[in-house]
ROVO-529488 format. One line per 8 residues: for each residue x, y, z of C-alpha. Coordinates in Angstrom, 3 decimals. Layout:
ROVO-529488
X/Y/Z ~ ...
This chain:
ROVO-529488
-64.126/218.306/182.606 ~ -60.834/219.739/184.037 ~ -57.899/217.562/183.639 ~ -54.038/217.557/184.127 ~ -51.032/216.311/182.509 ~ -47.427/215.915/184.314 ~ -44.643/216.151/182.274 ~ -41.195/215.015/183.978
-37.734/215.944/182.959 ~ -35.376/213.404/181.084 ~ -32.879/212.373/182.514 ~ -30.204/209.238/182.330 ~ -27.410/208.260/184.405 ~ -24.259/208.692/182.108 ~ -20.797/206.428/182.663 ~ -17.903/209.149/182.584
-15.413/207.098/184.085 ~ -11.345/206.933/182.593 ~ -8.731/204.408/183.082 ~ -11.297/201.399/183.910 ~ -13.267/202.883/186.646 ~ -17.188/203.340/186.680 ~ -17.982/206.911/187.769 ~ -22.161/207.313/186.948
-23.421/210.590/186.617 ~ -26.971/212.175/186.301 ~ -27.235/214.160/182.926 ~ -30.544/216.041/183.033 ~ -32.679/217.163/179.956 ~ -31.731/221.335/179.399 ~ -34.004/223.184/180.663 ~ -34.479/225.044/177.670
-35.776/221.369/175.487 ~ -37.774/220.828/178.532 ~ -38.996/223.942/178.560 ~ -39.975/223.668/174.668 ~ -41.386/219.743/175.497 ~ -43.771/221.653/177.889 ~ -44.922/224.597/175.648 ~ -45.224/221.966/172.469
-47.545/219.735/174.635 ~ -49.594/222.903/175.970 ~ -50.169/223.689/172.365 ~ -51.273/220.061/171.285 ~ -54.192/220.194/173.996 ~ -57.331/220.746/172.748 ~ -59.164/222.831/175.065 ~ -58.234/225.773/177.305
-55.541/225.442/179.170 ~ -56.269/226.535/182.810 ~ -52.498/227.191/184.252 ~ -48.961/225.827/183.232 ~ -46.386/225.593/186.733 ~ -43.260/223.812/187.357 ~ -43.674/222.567/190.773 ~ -39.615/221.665/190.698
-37.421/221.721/188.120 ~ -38.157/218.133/186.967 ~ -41.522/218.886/186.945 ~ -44.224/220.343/185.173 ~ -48.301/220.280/185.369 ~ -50.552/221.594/182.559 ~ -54.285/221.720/183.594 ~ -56.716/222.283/181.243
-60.567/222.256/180.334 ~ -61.876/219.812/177.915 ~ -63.878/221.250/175.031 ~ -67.350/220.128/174.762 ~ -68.223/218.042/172.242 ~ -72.348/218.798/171.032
């Protein structure tokens, strides 16, 4: 049976405002930890693994083919 995981980027919204003010930012995961997240969960699958892509940069889809069990 073929099946797919998603994997999304981290991210949280960050306060970095000074002198009393709110100013929210968007800190992303680096690439490079997601990147490593991705290839750590590839190798945890048990089966073959079919294709890895990143769709976007927040993104990424592993399909892969179940082993059969006998």
């Amino acid at each position: 049976m073929i099946k797919q995981i998603i994997l999304e980027r981290n991210k949280k919204y960050v306060n970095e405002g000074t002198m009393g003010f709110d100013d929210y930012i968007l800190k992303k995961e680096p690439m490079k930890d997601f990147c490593l997240r991705v290839s750590n969960e590839a190798n945890n699958i048990d089966g073959k693994i079919i294709n890895i892509s990143y769709p976007s940069e927040d993104l990424a889809i592993i399909v892969y083919k179940n082993k059969i069990k006998e």
